[in-house]
C-alpha positions in Angstrom: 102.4 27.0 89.6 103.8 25.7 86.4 106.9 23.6 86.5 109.7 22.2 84.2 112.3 19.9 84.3 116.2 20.5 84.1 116.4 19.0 80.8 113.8 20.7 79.5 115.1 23.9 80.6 119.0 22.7 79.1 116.5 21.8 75.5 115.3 25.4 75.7 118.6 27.2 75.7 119.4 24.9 72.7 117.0 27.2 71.0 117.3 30.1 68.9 114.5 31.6 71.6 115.6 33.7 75.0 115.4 32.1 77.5 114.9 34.0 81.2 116.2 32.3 83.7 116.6 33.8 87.2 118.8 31.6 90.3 117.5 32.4 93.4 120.2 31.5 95.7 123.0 33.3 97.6 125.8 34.7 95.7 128.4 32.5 97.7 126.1 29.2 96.5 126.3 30.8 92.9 129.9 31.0 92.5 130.0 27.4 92.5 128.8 27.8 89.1 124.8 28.4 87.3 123.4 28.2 84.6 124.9 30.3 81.2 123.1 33.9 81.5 121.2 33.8 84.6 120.5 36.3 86.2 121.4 36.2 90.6 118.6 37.6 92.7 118.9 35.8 96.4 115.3 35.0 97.2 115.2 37.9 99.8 115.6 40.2 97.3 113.2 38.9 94.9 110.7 41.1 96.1 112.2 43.9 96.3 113.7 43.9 92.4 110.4 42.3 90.6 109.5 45.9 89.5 113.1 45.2 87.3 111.3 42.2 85.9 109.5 42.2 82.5 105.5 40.8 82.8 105.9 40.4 79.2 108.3 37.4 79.5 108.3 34.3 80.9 111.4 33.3 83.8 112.2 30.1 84.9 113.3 29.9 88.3 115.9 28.0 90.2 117.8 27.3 93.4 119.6 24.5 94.6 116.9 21.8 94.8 113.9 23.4 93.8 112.5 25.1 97.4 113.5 28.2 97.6 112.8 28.8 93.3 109.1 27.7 94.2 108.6 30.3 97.0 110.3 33.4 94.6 107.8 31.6 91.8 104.8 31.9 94.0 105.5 35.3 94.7 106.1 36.9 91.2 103.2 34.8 90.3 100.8 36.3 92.4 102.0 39.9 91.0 100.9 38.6 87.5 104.2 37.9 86.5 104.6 34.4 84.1 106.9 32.0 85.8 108.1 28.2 85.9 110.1 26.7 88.5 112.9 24.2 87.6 112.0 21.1 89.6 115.1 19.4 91.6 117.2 22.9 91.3 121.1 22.9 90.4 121.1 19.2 92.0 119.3 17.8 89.0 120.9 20.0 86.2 123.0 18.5 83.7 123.6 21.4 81.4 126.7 23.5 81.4 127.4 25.9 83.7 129.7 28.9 84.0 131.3 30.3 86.8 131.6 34.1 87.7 
């Protein structure tokens, strides 16, 4: 499984690219605030939306400290889905956040 780094990730939405970033964790752990324009999908429901997901695009996934964003990797990864997971989670990331 491929992996990147919170800054890397915070360089990326700098860009003029999208960027597909999906937070894995609860929706009570989200309101504390995510990344700009992820998209929530609790990990147990991961499984159960991928067929909403887009094998033409690349998601970076993330949690709070990288765990639970390496098992939803691992999954969409072996249904041929292109993923990275962002190392250290929302404990490492530096970048702005917005809060829904």
């Amino acid at each position: 499984m491929k992996e990147i780094l919170p800054n890397e990730v915070n360089s990326l939405l700098k860009g003029n690219s999208p960027v597909h970033i999906i937070d894995v964790r609860e929706a009570d752990e989200v309101k504390t605030g995510k990344i700009p324009n992820a998209v929530n999908i609790p990990l147990g429901l991961v499984e159960f939306r991928m067929q909403d997901l887009d094998k033409s695009k690349e998601y970076i996934m993330v949690c709070r400290s990288g765990g639970r964003s390496s098992r939803a990797a691992q999954l969409l990864e072996d249904h041929g889905y292109t993923v990275l997971n962002m190392i250290g989670g929302m404990n490492e990331w530096e970048g702005p956040t917005e809060k829904f």
